[in-house]
N, C-alpha and C positions, 0 to 999 in steps of 0.2 A: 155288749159284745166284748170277748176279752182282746187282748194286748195282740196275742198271738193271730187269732183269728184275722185281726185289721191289716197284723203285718203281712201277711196270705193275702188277703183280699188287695193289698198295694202292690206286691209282687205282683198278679197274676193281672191287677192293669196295666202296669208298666207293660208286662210281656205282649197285651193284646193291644198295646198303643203301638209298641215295635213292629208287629204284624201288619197291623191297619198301614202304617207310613210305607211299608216296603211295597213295590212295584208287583204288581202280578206275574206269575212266572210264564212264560211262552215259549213254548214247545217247538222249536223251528226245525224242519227236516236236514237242514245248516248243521246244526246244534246236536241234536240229538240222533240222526243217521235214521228216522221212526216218522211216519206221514202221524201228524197231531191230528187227523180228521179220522180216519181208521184204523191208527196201531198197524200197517204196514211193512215193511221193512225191506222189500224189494223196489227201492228208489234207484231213478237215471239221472245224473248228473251233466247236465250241458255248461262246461266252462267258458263257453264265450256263444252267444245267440246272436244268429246272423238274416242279416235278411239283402233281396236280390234290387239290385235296380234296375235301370230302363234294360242296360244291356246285359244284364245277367251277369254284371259285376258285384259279388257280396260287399258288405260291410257291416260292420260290427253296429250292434245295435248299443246305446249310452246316450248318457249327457251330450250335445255335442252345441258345441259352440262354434259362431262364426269366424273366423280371423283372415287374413288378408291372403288369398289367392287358397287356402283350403281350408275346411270346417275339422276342429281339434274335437278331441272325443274323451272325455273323461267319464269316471264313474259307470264302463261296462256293465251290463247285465249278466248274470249266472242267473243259471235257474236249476230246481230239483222237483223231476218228478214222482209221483208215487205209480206205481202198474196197476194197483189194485182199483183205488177208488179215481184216479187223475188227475188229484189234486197237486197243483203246479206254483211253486214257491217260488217267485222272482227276488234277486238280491241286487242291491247295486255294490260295485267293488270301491276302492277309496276314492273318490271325488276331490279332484284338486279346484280349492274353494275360488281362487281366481278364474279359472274358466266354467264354474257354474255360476258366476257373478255374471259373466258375460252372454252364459245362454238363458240369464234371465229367470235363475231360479231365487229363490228367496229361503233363507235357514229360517227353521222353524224353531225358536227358544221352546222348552218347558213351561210351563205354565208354572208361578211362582207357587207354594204350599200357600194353602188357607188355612188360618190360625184359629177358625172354627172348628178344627177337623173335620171328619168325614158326614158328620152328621148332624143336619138344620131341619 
């Protein structure tokens, strides 16, 4: 095999080792204004989802944490619908980490990289 041709063949794994490490790309109707299930493009945007209590008082749907005489609410819901096919994207907004510590949520780390790569 000549010189040339190796140095091709090293380039073009580097390139597909780059590939393989990088995250898959996801389509969110957030992101790209387009339902990722149909190609859509007539989406509703609901900035704040709400739901009723006993007395038909709303409150914001979120994170919500207990604290002393009322329950705090972080990390709201948005959501985007598509009209076409229905498909319905929940988002949570920024989450303040001291009162999702307290409604008992737990951060989920990355899973460290494996030094096998992708493939065993």
């Amino acid at each position: 095999m000549s010189k040339e041709l190796e140095e091709r063949i090293a380039a073009l794994e580097a390139r597909l080792d780059a590939v393989e490490r990088r995250p898959p790309e996801r389509a969110t109707m957030k992101e790209r204004r387009r339902c990722p299930s149909c190609g859509g493009t007539e989406l509703y945007f609901a900035p704040q989802l709400v739901a009723q209590l006993f007395a038909g008082i709303p409150f914001a749907l979120g994170v919500r944490a207990r604290a002393v005489g009322r329950a705090q609410t972080t990390g709201d819901f948005e959501a985007y619908a598509c009209t076409r096919c229905g498909l319905v994207e929940w988002h949570a907004k920024p989450i303040d980490p001291a009162l999702a510590a307290r409604a008992g949520l737990t951060r989920i780390e990355p899973p460290p990289d494996d030094p096998r790569g992708p493939y065993r």
